[in-house]
MIDOSE-1310 file (N, C-alpha, C; in nm, 2 decimals, decimal comma, always signed):
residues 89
xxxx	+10,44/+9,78/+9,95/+10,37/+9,70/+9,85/+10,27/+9,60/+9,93; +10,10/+9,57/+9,86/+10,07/+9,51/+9,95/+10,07/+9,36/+9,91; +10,06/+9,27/+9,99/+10,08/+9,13/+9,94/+9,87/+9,08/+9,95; +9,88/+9,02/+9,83/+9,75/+8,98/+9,76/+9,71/+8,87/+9,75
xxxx	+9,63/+8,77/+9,75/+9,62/+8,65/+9,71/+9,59/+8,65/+9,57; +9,62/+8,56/+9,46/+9,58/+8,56/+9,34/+9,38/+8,59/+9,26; +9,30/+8,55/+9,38/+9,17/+8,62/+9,38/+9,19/+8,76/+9,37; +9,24/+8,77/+9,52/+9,21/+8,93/+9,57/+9,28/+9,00/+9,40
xxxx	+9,38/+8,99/+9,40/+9,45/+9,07/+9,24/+9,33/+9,05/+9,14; +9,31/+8,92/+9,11/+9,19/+8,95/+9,01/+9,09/+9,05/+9,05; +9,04/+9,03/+9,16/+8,94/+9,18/+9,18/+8,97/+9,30/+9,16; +9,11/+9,31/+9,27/+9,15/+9,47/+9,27/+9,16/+9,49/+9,10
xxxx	+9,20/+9,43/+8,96/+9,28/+9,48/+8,90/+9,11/+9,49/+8,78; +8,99/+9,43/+8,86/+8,85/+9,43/+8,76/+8,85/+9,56/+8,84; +8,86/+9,59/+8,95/+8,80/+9,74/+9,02/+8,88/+9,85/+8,98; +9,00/+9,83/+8,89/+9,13/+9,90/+8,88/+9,06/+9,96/+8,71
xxxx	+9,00/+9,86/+8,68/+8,96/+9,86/+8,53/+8,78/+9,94/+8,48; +8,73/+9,91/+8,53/+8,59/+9,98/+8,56/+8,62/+10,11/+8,62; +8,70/+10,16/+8,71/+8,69/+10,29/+8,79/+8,80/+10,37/+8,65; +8,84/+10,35/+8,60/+8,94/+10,37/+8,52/+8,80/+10,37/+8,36
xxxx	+8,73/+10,33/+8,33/+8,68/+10,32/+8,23/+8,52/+10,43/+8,28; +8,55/+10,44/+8,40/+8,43/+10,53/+8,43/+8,49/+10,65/+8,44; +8,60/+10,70/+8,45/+8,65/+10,81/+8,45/+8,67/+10,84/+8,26; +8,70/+10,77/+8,22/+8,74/+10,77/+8,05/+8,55/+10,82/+8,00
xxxx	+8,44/+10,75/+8,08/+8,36/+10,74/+8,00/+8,26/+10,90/+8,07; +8,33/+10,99/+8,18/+8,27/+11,11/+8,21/+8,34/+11,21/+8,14; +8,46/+11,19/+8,11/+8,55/+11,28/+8,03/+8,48/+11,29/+7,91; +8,47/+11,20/+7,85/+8,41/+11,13/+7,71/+8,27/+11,23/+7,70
xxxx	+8,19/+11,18/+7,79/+8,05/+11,27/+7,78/+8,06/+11,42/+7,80; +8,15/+11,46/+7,86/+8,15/+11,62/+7,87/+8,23/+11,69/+7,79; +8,29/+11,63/+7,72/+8,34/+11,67/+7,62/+8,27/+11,66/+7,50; +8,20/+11,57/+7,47/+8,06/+11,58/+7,35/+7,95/+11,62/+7,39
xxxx	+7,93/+11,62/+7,54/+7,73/+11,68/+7,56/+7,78/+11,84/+7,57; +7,88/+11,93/+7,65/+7,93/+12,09/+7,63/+7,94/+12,09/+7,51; +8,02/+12,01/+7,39/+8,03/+12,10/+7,27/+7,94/+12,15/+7,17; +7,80/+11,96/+7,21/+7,71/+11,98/+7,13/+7,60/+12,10/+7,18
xxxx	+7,60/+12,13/+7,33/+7,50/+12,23/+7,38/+7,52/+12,33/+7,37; +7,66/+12,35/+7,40/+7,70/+12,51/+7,37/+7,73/+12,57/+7,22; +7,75/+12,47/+7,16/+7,79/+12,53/+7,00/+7,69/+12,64/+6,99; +7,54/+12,61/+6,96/+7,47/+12,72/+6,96/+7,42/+12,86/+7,02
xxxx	+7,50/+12,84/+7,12/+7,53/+12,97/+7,22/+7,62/+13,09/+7,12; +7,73/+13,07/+7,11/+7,76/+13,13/+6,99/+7,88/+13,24/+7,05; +7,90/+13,22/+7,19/+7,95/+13,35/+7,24/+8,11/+13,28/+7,23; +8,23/+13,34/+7,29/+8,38/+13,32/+7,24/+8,42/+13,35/+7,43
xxxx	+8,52/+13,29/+7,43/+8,63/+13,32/+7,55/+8,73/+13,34/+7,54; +8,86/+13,39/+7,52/+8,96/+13,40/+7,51/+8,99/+13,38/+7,34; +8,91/+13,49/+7,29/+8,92/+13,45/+7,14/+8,88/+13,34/+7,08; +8,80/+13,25/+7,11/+8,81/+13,09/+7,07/+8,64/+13,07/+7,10
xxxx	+8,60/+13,01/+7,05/+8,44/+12,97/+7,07/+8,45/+12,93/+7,18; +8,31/+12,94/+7,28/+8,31/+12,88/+7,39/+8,31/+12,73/+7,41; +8,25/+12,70/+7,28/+8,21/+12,55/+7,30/+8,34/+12,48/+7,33; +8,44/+12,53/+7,27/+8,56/+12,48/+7,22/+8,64/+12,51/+7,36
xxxx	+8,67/+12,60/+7,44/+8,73/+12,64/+7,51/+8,66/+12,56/+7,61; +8,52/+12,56/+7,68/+8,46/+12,43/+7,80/+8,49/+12,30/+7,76; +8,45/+12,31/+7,63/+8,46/+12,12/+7,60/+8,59/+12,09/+7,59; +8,75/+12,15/+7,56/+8,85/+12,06/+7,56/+8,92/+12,12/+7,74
xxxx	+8,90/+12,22/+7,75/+9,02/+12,27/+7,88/+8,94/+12,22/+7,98; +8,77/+12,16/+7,97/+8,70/+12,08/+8,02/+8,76/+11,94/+8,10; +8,72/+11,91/+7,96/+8,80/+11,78/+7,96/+8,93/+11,77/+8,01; +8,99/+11,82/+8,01/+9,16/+11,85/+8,02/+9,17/+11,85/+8,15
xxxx	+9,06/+11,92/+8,25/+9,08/+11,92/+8,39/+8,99/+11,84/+8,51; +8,94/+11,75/+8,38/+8,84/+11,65/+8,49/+8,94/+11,53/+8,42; +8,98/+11,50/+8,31/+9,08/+11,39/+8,33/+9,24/+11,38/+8,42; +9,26/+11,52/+8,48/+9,35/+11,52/+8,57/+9,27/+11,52/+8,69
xxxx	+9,16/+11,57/+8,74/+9,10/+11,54/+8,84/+9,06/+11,39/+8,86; +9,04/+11,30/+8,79/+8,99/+11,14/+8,79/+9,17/+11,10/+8,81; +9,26/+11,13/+8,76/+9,37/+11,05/+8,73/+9,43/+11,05/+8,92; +9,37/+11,14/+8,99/+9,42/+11,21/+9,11/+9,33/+11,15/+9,17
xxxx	+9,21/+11,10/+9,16/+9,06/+11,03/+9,26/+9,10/+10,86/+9,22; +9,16/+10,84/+9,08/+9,22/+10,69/+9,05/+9,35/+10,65/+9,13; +9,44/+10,73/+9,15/+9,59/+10,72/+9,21/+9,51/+10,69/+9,35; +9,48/+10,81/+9,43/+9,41/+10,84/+9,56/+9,34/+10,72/+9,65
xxxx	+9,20/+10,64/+9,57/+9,09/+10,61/+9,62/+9,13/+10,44/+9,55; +9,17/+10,43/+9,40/+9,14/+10,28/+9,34/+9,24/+10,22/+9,35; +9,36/+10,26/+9,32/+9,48/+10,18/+9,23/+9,54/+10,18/+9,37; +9,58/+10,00/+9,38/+9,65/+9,96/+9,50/+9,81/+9,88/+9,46
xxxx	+9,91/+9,93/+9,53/+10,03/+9,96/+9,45/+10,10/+9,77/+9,49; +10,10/+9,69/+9,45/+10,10/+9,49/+9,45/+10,17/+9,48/+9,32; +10,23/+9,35/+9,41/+10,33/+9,30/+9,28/+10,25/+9,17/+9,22; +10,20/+9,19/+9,11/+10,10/+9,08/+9,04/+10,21/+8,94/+8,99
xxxx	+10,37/+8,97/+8,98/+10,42/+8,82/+8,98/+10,45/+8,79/+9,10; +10,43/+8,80/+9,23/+10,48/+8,81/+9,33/+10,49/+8,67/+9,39; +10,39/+8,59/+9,36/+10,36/+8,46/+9,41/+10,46/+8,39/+9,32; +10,49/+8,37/+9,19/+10,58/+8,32/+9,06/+10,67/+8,32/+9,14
xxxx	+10,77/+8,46/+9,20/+10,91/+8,47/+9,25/+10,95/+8,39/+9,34; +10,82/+8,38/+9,45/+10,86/+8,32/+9,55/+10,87/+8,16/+9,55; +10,79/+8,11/+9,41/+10,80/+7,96/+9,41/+10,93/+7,89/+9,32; +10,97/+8,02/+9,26/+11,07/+7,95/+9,19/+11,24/+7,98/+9,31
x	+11,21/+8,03/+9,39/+11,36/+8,04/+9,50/+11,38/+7,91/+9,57
C-alpha cells in the first residue's frame, strides 16, 4: 500500500475519477456512433443484425479492455483513512 499525503490522495483520487469517466465516455460513444452507422448497412452476424452484435459485444470488450488499462496504468492501491488511524493510537 502506498502511503500519501492528504493532497497527493486528493489528486490521485481526481486522476482515479476522469480516467474512469473517460473510459465510461469511449464505451458510451461506440456503442451509439456503430449502432447509429451501421444500422443502415443492414447485413446480420451470427443471426443478429450487425449493428447490434458490433455495438453491444463492442462495448462489452472495450469496457473490459479500459477496466484492465484503469487497474494497470491509474488506480493506485492507498489507504485514504490512513492518516485518521494513526492520530487516534
Amino acid at each position: 500500500m502506498k502511503k500519501l499525503t492528504k493532497e497527493e490522495k486528493h489528486k490521485q483520487c481526481l486522476k482515479e475519477i476522469k480516467a474512469t469517466m473517460l473510459v465510461v465516455v469511449v464505451c458510451f460513444l461506440w456503442h451509439v456512433l456503430t449502432a447509429f452507422l451501421l444500422n443502415s448497412k443492414g447485413g446480420t452476424l451470427f443471426h443478429m443484425p450487425l449493428w447490434f452484435v458490433v455495438s453491444v459485444f463492442g462495448t462489452i470488450i472495450l469496457a473490459i479492455i479500459g477496466v484492465f488499462w484503469l487497474l494497470k496504468f491509474v488506480f493506485v492501491d492507498f489507504s485514504y483513512d490512513e492518516e485518521e488511524c494513526e492520530d487516534e493510537q
